[in-house]
C-alpha positions as CSV (number, residue, x, y, z in Angstrom):
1,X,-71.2,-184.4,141.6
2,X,-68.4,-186.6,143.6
3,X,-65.1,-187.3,142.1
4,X,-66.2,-190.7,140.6
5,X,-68.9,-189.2,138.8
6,X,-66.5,-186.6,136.9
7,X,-64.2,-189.6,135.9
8,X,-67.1,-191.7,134.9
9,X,-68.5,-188.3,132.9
10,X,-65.2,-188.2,130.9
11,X,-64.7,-191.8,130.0
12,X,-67.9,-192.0,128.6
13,X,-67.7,-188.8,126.1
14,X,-63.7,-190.0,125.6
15,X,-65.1,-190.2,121.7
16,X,-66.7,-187.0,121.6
17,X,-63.7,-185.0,122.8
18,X,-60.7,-184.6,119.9
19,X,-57.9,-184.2,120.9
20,X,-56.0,-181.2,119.1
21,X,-52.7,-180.0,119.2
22,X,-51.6,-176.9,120.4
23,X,-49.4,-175.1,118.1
24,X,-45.3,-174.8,118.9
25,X,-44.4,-172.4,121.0
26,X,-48.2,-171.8,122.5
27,X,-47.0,-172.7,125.7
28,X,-43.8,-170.7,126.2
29,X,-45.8,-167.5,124.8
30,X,-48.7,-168.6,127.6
31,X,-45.9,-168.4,130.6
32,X,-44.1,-165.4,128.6
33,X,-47.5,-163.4,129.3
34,X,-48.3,-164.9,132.2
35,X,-44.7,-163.8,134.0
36,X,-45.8,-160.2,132.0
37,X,-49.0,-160.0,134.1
38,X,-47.4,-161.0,137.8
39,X,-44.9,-158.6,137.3
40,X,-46.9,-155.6,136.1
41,X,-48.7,-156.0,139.1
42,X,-48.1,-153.0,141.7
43,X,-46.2,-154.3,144.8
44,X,-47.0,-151.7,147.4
45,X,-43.9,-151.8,150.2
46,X,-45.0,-152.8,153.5
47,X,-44.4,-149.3,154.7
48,X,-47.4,-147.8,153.1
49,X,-49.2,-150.5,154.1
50,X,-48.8,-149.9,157.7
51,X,-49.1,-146.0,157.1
52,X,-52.3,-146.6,155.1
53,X,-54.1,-148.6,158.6
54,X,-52.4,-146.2,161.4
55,X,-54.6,-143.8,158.9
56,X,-57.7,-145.3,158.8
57,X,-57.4,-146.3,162.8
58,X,-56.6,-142.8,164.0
59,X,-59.5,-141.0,162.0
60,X,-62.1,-143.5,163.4
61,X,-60.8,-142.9,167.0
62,X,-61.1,-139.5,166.3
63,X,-64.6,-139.8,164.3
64,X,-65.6,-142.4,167.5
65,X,-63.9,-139.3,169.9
66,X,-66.1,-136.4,168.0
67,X,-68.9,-138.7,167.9
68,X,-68.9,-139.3,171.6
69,X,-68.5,-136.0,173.0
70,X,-71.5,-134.5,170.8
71,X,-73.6,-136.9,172.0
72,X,-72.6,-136.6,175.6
73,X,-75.5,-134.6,177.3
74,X,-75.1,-133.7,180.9
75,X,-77.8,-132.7,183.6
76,X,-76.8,-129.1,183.5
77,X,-77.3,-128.8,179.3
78,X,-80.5,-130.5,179.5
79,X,-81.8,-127.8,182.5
80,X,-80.3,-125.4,180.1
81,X,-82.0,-126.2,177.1
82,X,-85.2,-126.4,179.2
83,X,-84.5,-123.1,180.5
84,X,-83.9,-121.5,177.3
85,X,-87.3,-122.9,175.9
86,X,-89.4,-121.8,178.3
87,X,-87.7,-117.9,178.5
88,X,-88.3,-118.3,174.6
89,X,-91.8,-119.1,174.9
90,X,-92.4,-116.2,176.8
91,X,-90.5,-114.0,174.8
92,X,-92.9,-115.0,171.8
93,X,-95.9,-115.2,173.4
94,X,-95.2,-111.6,174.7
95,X,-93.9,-110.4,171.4
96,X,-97.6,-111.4,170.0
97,X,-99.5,-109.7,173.1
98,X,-97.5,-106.3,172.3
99,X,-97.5,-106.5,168.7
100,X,-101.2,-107.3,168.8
101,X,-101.4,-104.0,170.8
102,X,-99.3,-101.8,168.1
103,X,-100.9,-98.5,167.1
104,X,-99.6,-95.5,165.9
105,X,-99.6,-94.2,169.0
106,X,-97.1,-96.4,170.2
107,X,-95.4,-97.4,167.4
108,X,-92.1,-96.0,167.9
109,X,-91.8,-96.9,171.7
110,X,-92.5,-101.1,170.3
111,X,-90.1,-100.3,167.6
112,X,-87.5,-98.6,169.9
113,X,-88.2,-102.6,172.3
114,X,-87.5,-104.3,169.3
115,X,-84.5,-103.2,168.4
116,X,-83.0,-103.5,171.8
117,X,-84.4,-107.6,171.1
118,X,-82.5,-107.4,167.6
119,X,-78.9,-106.5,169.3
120,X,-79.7,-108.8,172.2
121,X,-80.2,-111.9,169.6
122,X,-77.1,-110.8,167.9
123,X,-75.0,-111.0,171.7
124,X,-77.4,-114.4,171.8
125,X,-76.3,-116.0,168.7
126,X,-72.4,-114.9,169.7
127,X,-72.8,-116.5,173.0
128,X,-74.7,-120.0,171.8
129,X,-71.6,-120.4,169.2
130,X,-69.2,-120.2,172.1
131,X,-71.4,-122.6,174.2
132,X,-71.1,-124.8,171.3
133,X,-67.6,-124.8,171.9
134,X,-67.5,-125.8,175.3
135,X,-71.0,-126.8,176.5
136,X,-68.9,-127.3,179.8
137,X,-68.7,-123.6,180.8
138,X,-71.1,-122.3,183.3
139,X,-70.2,-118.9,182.4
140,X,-71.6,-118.8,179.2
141,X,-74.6,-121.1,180.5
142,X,-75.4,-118.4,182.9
143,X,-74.6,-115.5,180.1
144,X,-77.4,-117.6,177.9
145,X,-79.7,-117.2,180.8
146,X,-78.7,-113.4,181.4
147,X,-79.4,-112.8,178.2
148,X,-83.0,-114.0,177.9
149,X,-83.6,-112.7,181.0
150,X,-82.4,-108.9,179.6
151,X,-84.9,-109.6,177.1
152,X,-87.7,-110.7,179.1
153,X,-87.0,-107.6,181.4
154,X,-87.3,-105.7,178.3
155,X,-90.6,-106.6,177.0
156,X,-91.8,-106.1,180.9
157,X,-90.9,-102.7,181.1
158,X,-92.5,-102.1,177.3
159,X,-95.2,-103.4,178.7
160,X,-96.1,-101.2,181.7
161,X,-95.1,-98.0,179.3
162,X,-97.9,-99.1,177.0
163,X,-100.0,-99.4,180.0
164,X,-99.2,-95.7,181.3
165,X,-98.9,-94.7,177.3
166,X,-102.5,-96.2,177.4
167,X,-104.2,-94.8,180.8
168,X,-102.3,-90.8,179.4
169,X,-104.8,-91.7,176.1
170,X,-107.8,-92.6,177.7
171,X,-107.3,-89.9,180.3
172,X,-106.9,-87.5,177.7
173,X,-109.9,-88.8,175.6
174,X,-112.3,-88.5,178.6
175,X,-111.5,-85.1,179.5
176,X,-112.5,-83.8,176.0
């Protein structure tokens, strides 16, 4: 509806609309409440203002800033990572071999290996948090790598004792 329309709307309903009277003082209690209202209103000074957005700009730098650097994967972290998974695969995929060979025979010399594993995860775990901290370092990259390596070495030499454990048994068995 235009302007024109609205005029023509009222004049035509002019009858229909009473006119009625408001009763005294209605007005001056209106403005009375409406002064009421604009004043309860909290004002808050300019210097909060400005205090409350230097606020919410310097945590999203900072969230931005976070968010920026854990994302930030360099050549070196990736090898890492790549590194790590494939000393872990072997790890586990020797674990199962020697495991699956486990006999009372042997039992305390894979028990005695696994332990040695057990304190070298704990030094692991120790190392990756400070890695975490500064992914940067090539000293702990390379201690990362040490590590698995010390494990890996581990489970080698296991292995060729359960092989000479094993060749001692079935000499043994063939000479009675």
């Amino acid at each position: 509806m235009n302007e024109k329309q609205i005029i023509d709307f009222f004049k035509n309903r002019k009858e229909n609309l009473t006119e009625q009277n408001l009763s005294l003082g209605h007005t001056e209690r209106f403005m009375s409440k409406l002064k009421n209202s604009e004043n309860k209103r909290k004002t808050y000074p300019i210097v909060y203002k400005c205090a409350a957005v230097v606020t919410l700009l310097i945590s999203l730098s900072l969230s931005i800033n976070i968010f920026n650097q854990k994302n930030y994967v360099t050549e070196e972290d990736t090898q890492l990572k790549k590194t790590e998974f494939f000393f872990s695969n072997t790890i586990n995929y020797e674990l199962k071999k020697i495991n699956a060979l486990k006999n009372p025979t042997n039992e305390k010399l894979i028990d005695a290996a696994e332990h040695q594993l057990e304190l070298l995860e704990i030094e692991y775990q120790k190392i990756w948090e400070k890695y975490q901290l500064n992914y940067k370092n090539e000293i702990i990259s390379n201690a990362i790598i040490e590590n698995l390596e010390q494990r890996i070495e581990i489970l080698k030499n296991l292995n060729e004792q359960l092989n000479i454990l094993k060749i001692n048994t079935d000499g043994n068995t063939k000479n009675i």
